[in-house]
C-alpha positions as a LaTeX table, in Angstrom:
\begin{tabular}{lrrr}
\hline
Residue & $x$ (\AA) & $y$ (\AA) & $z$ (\AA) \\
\hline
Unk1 & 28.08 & 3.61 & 21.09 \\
Unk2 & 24.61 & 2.94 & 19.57 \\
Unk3 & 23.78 & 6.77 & 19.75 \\
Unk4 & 26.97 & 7.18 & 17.68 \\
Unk5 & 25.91 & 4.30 & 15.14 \\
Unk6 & 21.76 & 6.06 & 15.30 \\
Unk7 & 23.55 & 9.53 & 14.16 \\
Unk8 & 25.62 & 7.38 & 11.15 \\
Unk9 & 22.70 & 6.13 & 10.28 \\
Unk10 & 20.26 & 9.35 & 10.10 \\
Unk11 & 22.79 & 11.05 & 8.99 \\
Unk12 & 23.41 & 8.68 & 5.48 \\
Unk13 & 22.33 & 9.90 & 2.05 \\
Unk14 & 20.96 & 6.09 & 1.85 \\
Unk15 & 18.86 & 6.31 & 4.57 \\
Unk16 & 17.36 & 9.22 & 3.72 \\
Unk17 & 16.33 & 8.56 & 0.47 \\
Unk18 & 15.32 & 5.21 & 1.83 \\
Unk19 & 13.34 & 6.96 & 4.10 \\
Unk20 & 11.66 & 9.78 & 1.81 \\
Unk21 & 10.73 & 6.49 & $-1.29$ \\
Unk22 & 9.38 & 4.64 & 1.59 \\
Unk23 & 6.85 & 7.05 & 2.82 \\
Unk24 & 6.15 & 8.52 & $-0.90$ \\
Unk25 & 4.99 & 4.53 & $-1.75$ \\
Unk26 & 2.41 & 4.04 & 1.66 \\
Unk27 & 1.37 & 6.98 & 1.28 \\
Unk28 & 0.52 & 6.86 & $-2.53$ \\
Unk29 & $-0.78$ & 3.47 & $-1.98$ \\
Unk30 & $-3.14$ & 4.47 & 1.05 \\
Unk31 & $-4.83$ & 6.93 & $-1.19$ \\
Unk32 & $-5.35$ & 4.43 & $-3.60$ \\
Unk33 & $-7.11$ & 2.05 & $-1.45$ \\
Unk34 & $-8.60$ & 5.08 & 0.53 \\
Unk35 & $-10.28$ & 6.53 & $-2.44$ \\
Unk36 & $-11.42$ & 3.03 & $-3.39$ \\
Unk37 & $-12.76$ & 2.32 & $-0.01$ \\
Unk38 & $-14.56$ & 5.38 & $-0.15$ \\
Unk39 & $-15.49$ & 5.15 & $-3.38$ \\
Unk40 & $-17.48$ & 1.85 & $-2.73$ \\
Unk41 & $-18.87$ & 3.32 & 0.70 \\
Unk42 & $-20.47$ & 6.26 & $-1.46$ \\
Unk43 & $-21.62$ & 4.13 & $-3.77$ \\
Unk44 & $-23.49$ & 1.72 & $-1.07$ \\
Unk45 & $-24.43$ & 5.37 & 0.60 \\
Unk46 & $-26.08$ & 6.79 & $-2.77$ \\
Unk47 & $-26.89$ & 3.89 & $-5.08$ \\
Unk48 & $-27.74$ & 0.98 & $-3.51$ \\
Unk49 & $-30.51$ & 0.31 & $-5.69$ \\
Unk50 & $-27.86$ & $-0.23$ & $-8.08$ \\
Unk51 & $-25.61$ & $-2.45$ & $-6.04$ \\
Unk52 & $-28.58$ & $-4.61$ & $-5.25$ \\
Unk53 & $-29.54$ & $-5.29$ & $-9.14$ \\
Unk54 & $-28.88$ & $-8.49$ & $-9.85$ \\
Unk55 & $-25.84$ & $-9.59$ & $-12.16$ \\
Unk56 & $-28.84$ & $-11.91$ & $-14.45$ \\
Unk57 & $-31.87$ & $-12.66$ & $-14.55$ \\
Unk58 & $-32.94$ & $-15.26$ & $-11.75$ \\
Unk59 & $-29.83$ & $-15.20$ & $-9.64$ \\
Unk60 & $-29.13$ & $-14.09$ & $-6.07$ \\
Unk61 & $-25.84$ & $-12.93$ & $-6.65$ \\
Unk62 & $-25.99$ & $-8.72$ & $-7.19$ \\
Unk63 & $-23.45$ & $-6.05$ & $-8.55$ \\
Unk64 & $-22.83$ & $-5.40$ & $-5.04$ \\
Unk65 & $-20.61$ & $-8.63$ & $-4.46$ \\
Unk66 & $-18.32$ & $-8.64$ & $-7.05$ \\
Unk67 & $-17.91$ & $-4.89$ & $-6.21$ \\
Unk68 & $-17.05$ & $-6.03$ & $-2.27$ \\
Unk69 & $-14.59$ & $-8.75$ & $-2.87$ \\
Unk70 & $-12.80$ & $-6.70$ & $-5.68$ \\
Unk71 & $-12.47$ & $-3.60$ & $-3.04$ \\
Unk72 & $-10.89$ & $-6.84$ & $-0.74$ \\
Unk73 & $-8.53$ & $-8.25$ & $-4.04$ \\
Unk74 & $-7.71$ & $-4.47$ & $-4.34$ \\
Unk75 & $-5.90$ & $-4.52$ & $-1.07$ \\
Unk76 & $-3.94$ & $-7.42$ & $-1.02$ \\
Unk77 & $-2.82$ & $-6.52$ & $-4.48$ \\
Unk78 & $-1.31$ & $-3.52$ & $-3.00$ \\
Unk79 & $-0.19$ & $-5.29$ & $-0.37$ \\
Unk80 & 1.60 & $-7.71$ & $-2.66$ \\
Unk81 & 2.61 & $-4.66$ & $-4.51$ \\
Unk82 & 4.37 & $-2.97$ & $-1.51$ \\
Unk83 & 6.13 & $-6.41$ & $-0.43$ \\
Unk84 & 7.31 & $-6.79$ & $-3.78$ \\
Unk85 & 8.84 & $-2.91$ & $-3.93$ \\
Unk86 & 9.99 & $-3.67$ & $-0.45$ \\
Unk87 & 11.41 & $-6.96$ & $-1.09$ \\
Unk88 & 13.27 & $-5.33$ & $-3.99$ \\
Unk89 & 14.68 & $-1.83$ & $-3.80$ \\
Unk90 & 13.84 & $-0.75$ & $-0.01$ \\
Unk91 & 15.68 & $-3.88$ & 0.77 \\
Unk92 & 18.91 & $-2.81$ & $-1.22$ \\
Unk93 & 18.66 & 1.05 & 0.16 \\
Unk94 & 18.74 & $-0.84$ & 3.46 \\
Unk95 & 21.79 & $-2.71$ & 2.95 \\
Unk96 & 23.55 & 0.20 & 1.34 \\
Unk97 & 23.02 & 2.14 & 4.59 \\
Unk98 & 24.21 & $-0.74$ & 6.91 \\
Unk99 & 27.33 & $-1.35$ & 4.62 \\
Unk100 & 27.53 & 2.06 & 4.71 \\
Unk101 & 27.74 & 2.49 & 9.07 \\
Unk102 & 29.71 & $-0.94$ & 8.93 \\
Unk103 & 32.11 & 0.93 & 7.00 \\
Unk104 & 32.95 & 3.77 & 8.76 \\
\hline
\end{tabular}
């Protein structure tokens, strides 16, 4: 019985697209936060004169820290970003393909 429901399920247009939006979305989002990521590594690798300036005149605090926690805001944005899309459309694709095997 459940490789009979497994087969309904691969087998559903739903699914499939669910399947093909889902991996277009982590995938387009891990380049995003891989080119980032890299980005600020290469930057730290080739300019770290310039990440160690300091923001003014007399303070501690250089370019390279508001650089580092925006890389970290980057990700949970896209994080949030995925939940959100996930929360929202890969949620209804899923019910479409369990009201979908339910049916039949």
């Amino acid at each position: 019985m459940n490789d009979n429901i497994c087969q309904q399920i691969e087998n559903s247009a739903h699914y499939r697209e669910l399947v093909e939006k889902r991996q277009r979305f982590a995938y387009m989002l891990s380049i995003i936060m891989l080119i980032i990521y890299v980005g600020f590594i290469l930057l730290i690798a080739f300019a770290p004169q310039w990440l160690g300036t300091p923001l003014h005149p007399g303070t501690s605090v250089t370019r390279g820290i508001p650089i580092g926690v925006g890389v970290i805001l980057i990700s949970f944005a896209l994080t949030g970003i995925y939940i959100w899309r996930a929360n929202g459309e890969f949620d209804r694709l899923n019910k479409a393909v369990l009201r979908e095997v339910k049916a039949s």
